[in-house]
LOSE-24837 format. One line per field, with one value per residue (C-alpha): residue in three letters; x, y, z. Coordinates in steps of 0.001 Angstrom, whole numbers, plus 500000, padded with zeros to 6 digits. Example, Ala and Ser with C-alpha at 12.3 -4.5 7.8 and 13.67 -1.06 7.14 Angstrom:
# LOSE-24837
residuo <- (ALA, SER) $
x <- (512300, 513670) $
y <- (495500, 498940) $
z <- (507800, 507140) $
//
This chain:
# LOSE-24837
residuo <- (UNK, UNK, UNK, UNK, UNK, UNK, UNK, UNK, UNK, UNK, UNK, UNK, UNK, UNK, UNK, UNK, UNK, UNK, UNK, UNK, UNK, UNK, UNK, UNK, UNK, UNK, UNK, UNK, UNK, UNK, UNK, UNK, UNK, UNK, UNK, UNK, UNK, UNK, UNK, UNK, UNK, UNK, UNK, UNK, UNK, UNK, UNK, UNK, UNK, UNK, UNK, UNK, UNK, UNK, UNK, UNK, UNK, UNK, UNK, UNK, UNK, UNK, UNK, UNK, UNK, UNK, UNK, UNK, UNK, UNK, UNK, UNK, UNK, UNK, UNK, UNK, UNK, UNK, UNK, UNK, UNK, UNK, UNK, UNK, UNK, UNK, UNK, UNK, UNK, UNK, UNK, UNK, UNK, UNK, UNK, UNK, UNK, UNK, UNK, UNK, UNK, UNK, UNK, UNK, UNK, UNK, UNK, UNK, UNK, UNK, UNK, UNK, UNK, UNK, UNK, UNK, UNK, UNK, UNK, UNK, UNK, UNK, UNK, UNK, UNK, UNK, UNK, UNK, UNK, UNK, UNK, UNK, UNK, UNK, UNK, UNK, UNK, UNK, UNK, UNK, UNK, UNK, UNK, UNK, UNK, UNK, UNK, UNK, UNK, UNK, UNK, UNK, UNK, UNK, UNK, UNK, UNK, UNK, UNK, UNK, UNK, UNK, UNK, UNK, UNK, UNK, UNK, UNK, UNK, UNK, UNK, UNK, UNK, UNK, UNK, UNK, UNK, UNK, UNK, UNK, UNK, UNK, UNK, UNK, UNK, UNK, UNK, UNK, UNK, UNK, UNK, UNK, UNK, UNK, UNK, UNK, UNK, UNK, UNK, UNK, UNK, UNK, UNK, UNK, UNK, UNK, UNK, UNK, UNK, UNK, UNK, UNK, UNK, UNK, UNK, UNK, UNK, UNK, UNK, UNK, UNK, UNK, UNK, UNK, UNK, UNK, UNK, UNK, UNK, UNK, UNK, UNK, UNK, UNK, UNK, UNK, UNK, UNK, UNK, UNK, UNK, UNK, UNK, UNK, UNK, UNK, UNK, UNK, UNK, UNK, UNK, UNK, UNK, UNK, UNK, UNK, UNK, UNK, UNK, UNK, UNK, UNK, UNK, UNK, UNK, UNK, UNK, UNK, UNK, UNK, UNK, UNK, UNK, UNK, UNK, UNK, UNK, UNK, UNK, UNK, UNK, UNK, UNK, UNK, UNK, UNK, UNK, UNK, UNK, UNK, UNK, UNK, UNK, UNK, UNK, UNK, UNK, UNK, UNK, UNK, UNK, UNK, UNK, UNK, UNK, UNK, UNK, UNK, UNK, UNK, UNK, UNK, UNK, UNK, UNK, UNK, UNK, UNK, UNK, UNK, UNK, UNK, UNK, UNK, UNK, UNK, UNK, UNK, UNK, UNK, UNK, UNK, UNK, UNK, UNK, UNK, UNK, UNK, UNK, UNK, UNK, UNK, UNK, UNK, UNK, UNK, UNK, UNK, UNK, UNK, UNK, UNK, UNK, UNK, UNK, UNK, UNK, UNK, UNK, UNK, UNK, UNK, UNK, UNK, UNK, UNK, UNK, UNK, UNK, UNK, UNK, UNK, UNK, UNK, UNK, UNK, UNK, UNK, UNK, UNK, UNK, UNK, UNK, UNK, UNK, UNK, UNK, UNK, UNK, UNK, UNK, UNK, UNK, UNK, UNK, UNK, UNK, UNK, UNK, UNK, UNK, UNK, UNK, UNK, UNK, UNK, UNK, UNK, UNK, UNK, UNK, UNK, UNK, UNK, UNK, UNK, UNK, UNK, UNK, UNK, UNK, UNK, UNK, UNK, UNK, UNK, UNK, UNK, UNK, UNK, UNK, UNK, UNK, UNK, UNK) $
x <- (383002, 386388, 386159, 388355, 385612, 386653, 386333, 382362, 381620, 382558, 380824, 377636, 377520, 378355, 375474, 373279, 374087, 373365, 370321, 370962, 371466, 374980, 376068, 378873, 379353, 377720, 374191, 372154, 371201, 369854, 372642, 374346, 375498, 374612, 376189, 375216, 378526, 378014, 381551, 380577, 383611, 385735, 388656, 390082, 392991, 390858, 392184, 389465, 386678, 384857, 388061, 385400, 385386, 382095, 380414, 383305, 382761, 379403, 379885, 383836, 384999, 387134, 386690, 384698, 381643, 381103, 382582, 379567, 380085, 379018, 382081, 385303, 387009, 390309, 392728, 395772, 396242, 395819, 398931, 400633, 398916, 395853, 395495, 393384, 394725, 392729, 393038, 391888, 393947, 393923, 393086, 396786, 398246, 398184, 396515, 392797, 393106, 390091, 390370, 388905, 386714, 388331, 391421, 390880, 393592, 391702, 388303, 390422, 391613, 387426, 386789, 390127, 388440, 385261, 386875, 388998, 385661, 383322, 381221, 379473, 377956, 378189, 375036, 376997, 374630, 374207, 371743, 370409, 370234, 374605, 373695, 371079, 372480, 370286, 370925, 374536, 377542, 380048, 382599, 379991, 379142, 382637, 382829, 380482, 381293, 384541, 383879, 381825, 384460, 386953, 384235, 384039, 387396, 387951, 385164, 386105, 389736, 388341, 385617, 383039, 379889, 378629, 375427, 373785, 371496, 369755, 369021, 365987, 366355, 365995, 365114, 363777, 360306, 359649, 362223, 363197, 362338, 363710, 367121, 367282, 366478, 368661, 371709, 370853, 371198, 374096, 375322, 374464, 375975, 379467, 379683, 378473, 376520, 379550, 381717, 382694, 381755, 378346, 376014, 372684, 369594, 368313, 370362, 369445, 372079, 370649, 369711, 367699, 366226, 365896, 363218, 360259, 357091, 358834, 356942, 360071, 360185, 359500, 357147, 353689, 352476, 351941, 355603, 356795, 355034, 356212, 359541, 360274, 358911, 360983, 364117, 363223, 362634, 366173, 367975, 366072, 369730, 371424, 370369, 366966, 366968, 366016, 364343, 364680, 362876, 364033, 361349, 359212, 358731, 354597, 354368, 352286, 349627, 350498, 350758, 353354, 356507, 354902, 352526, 348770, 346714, 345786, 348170, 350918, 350526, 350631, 354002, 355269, 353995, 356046, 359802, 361153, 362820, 361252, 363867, 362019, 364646, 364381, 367062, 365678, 362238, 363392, 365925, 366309, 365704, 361896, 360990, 362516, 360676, 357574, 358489, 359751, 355821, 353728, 355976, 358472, 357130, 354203, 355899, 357787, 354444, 353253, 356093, 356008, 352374, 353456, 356367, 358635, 361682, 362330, 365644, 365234, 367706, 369571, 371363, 374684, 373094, 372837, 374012, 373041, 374112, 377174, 375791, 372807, 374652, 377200, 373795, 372282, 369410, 368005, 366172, 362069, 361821, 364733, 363942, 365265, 368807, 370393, 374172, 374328, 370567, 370465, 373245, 375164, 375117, 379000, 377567, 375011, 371976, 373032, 373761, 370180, 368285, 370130, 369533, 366374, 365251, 366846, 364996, 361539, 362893, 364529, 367639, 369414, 370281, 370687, 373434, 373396, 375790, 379375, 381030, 378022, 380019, 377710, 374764, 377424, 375648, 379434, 380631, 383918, 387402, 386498, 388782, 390019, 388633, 392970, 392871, 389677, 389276, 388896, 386383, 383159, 382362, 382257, 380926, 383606, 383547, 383600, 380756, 378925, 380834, 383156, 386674, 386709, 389189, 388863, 387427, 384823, 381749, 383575, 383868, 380141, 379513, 381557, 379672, 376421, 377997, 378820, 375259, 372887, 375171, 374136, 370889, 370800, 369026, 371444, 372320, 370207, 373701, 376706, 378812, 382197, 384152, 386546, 388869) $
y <- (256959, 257189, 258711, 257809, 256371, 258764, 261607, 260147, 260147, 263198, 264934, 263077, 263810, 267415, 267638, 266166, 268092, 271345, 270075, 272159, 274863, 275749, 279310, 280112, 280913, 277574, 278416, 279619, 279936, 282991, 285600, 282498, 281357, 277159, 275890, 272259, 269893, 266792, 264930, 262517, 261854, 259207, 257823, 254397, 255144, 255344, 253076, 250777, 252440, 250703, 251327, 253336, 256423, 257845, 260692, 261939, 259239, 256792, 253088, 253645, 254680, 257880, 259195, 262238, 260353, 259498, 262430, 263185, 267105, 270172, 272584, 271442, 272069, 274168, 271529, 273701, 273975, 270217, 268493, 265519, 263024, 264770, 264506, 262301, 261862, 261313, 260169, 263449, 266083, 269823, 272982, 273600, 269968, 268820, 265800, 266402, 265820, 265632, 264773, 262278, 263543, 260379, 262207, 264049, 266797, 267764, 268109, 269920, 272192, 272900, 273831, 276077, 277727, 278407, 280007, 282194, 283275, 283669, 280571, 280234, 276802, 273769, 270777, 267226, 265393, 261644, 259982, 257020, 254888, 254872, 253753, 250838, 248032, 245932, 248013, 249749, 247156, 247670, 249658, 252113, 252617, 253408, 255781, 258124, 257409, 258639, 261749, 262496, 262018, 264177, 266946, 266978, 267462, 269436, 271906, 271670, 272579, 275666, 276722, 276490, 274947, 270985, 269500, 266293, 266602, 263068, 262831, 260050, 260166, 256079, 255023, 252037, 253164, 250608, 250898, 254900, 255724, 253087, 253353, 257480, 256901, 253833, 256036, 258883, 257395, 255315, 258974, 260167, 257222, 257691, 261385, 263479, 266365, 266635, 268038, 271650, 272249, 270572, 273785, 274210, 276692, 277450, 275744, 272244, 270195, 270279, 268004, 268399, 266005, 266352, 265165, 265050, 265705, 265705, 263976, 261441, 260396, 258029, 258744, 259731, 262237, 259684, 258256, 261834, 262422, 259174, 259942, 263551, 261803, 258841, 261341, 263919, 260840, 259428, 263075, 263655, 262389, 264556, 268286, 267637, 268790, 270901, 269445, 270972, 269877, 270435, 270005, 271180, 274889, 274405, 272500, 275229, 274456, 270820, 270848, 271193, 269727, 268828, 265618, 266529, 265227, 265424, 265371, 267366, 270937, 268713, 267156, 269955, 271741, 269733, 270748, 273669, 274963, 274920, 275138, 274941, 272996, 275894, 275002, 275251, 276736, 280108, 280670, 284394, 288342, 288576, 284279, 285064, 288160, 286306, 283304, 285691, 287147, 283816, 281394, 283113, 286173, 284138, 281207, 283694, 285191, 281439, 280362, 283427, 282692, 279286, 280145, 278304, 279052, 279287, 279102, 280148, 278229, 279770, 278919, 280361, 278619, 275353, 273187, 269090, 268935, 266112, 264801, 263623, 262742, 260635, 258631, 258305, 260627, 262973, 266853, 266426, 268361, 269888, 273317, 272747, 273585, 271876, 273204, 276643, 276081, 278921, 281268, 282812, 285914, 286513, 286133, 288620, 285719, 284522, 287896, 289247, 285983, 286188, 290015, 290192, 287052, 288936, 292013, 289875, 288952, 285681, 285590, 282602, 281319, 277319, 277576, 274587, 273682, 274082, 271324, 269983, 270203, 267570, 269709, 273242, 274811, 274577, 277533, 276203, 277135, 276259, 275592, 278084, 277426, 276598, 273894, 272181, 268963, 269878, 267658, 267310, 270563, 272191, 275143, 278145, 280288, 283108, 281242, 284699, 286942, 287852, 286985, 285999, 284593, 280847, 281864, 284190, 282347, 281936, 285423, 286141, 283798, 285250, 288745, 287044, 285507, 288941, 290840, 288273, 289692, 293152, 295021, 297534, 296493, 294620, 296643, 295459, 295219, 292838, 294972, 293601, 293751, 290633, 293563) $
z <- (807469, 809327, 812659, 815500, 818259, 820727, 818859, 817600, 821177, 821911, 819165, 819724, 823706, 822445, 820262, 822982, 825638, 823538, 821966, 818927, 820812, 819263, 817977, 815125, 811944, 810598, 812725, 810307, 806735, 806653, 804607, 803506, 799719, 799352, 796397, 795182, 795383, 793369, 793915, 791615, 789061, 788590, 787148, 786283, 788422, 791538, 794483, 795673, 793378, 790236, 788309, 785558, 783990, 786320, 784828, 782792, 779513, 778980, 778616, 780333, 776596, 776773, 773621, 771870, 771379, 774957, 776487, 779431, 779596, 778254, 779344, 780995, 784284, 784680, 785755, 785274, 788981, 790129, 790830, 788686, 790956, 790980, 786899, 785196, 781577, 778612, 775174, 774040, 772602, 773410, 770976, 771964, 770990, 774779, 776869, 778369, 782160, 784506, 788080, 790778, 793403, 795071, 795755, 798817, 797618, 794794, 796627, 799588, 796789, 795171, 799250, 799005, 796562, 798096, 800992, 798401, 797109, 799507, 799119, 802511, 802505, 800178, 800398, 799303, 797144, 797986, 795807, 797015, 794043, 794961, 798802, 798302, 799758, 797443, 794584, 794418, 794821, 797783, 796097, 795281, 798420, 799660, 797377, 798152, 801993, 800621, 798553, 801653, 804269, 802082, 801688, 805636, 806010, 803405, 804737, 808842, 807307, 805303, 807187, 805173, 806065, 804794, 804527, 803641, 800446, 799598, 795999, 795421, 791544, 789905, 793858, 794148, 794816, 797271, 799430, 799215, 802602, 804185, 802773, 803075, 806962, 807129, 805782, 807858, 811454, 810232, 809406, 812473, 814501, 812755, 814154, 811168, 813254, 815187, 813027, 813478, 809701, 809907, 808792, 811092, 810503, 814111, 815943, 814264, 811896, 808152, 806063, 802465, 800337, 796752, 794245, 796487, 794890, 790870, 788988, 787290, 791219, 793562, 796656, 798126, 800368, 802574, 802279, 802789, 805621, 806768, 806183, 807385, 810829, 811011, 810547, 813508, 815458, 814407, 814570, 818224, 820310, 817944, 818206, 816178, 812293, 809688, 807134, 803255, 800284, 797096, 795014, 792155, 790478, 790857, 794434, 795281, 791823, 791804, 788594, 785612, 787115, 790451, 791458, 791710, 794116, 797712, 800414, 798371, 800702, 803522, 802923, 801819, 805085, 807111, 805956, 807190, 803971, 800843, 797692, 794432, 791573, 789079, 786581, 783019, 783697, 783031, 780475, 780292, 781751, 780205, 781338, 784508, 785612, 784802, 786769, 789549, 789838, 788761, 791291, 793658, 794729, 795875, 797088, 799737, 800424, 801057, 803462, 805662, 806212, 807059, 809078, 806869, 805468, 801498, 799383, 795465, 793406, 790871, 788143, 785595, 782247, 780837, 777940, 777518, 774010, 774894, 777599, 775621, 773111, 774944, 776320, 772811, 773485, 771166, 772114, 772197, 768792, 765907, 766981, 770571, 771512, 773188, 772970, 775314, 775985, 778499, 777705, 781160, 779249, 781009, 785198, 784090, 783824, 787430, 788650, 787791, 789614, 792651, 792925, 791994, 794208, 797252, 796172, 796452, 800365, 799975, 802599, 801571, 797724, 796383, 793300, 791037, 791097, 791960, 789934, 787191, 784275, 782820, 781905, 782235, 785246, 786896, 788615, 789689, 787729, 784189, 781495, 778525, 774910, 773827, 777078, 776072, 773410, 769806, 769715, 770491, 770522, 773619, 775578, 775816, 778864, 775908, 774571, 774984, 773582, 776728, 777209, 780873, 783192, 784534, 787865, 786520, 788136, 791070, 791206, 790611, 793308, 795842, 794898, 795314, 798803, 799750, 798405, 800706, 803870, 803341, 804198, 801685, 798102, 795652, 791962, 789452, 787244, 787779, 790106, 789245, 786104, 784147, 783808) $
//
């Protein structure tokens, strides 16, 4: 990370001498819109990157049959120098840009737009499979230190809150722990907590770590427990932390999505925030409301007996259909659809989770995710049907039957923002209108 010294040593003695005792708007969680960051593309064009398409094609080929996403982002706005072109042609006969999240402008500008809208808090994912020394190459490395130090900037410039979300997916599972912890206090040495954007949730800096207890990932209840020590230990100097875990739908049953066994409630028990990953395991009103009764309403019950905190996720809709593709996978069965798998339903699908989660007492929402155009959960400025490819096909922000401006879901989102800062109940129906 690039920090002038001084300015680390100030931040760090700052955070010391106030043992987390700080006050602002970046204090707490509680009334507060999170939205998931990835600020994981690429392009060739990237100065001192892996000179790769990332996440935007498979196997570096820019064409239709490797294109990685389900619905495209509205780069109408981004500057010459912020444009990645493509060999792909437009509905309306022009080039397919995409962008770099390498460029700090053009992560500046996704902040820019948070603060337009609302968007309290953002949680930049770092997965540590891009971080292991003995597993990711140098130039990775730098370049999520990079997309990290523009985010910081980006969010200290904006005002918007920033915080660290580890992502253990395809960890090595020998090593996990030591490399999340490793990362962290290097984190922490290089001033992170110190900046004025850094978000805290009672007075501690944040920090959330994703995967724990899924059963695709690495870990143990033991190697949990292990780990949420070793990083109060490390963040002690620091202001302390909170601890979230971002983990499965059923860590409650240990079972379905979750590891079973014992020693699961016990790791879980020792995070402050509890964010169940919920994408996909609803996909509609009638699925929802019975997932609202059978896991939410008493996982809040749960963590108020346990004096923890707990952040629903929610989630605009979902489609994998190029994405799979692109990586030569095929659905589990014919009959499942994969191209707009969970229809948004025009803001009306996210509206109604976020509403009626706050109605069951949650006070702070997860929104996956900002920029995941890969599986189209993206609630960033997306593109009109005319200014995406003609081929493959893709998902239309009219997919639904609405014709809706490019900064719909950011609009929804800032509503959302806006509904968790008031006391009185939220309307069951989308309160604002495309027109």
């Amino acid at each position: 990370m690039r920090f002038p010294r001084l300015l680390v040593l100030l931040a760090a003695s700052l955070v010391c001498a106030t043992s987390g005792a700080l006050a602002g708007p970046h204090d707490s969680l509680n009334g507060k819109l999170v939205v998931g960051f990835q600020g994981w593309f690429k392009c060739p064009t990237d100065s001192g990157s892996e000179h790769r398409w990332v996440h935007w094609f498979t196997r570096n080929t820019p064409d239709a049959a490797h294109l990685h996403l389900d619905i495209a982002p509205d780069t109408s706005e981004l500057s010459p120098e912020e444009k990645c072109p493509t060999p792909l042609t437009t509905r309306r006969g022009g080039v397919f840009n995409l962008y770099s999240d390498q460029n700090p402008k053009t992560v500046s500008r996704q902040f820019e737009w948070m603060k337009e809208y609302g968007i309290d808090v953002a949680a930049q994912q770092r997965f540590l499979v891009g971080i292991d020394p003995n597993k990711a190459p140098v130039d990775v490395r730098q370049d999520w230190d990079r997309v990290l130090d523009n985010s910081l900037q980006a969010a200290d410039a904006t005002g918007r809150g920033l915080y660290v979300m580890y992502d253990i997916a395809a960890a090595d599972p020998k090593r996990w722990v030591d490399v999340l912890v490793g990362d962290w206090k290097t984190l922490l040495a290089t001033g992170l907590v110190g900046h004025p954007s850094y978000q805290r949730h009672k007075g501690r800096p944040v920090l959330a770590i994703a995967g724990i207890g899924l059963g695709d990932r690495p870990g143990t209840p033991e190697e949990t427990l292990r780990l949420v020590s070793q990083l109060r230990e490390a963040s002690a100097g620091f202001g302390g932390v909170t601890l979230i875990v971002s983990g499965p739908a059923a860590w409650r049953a240990g079972n379905r999505d979750a590891k079973s066994g014992p020693g699961w409630d016990q790791a879980y028990k020792a995070f402050d925030i509890i964010s169940p990953w919920t994408v996909g395991r609803y996909t509609d009103a009638t699925s929802f409301d019975a997932f609202l009764k059978q896991r939410i309403e008493p996982d809040i019950a749960e963590t108020k007996r346990l004096g923890i905190d707990y952040m629903p996720v929610i989630y605009p809709g979902t489609s994998q259909q190029n994405l799979l593709a692109s990586e030569g996978r095929r659905p589990s069965s014919p009959q499942v659809r994969l191209y707009n798998h969970v229809p948004r339903d025009c803001g009306r699908f996210l509206w109604m989770q976020a509403a009626r989660d706050r109605q069951a007492g949650a006070t702070m929402l997860y929104a996956a995710m900002f920029d995941e155009v890969d599986e189209g959960t993206a609630l960033f400025k997306l593109a009109q049907p005319e200014d995406e490819p003609r081929d493959p096909q893709m998902l239309t922000i009219d997919a639904d039957g609405c014709k809706l401006p490019s900064d719909w879901y950011l609009r929804v989102a800032g509503a959302i923002a806006e509904m968790l800062k008031r006391h009185e109940p939220p309307s069951a129906a989308l309160p604002i209108s495309p027109r």
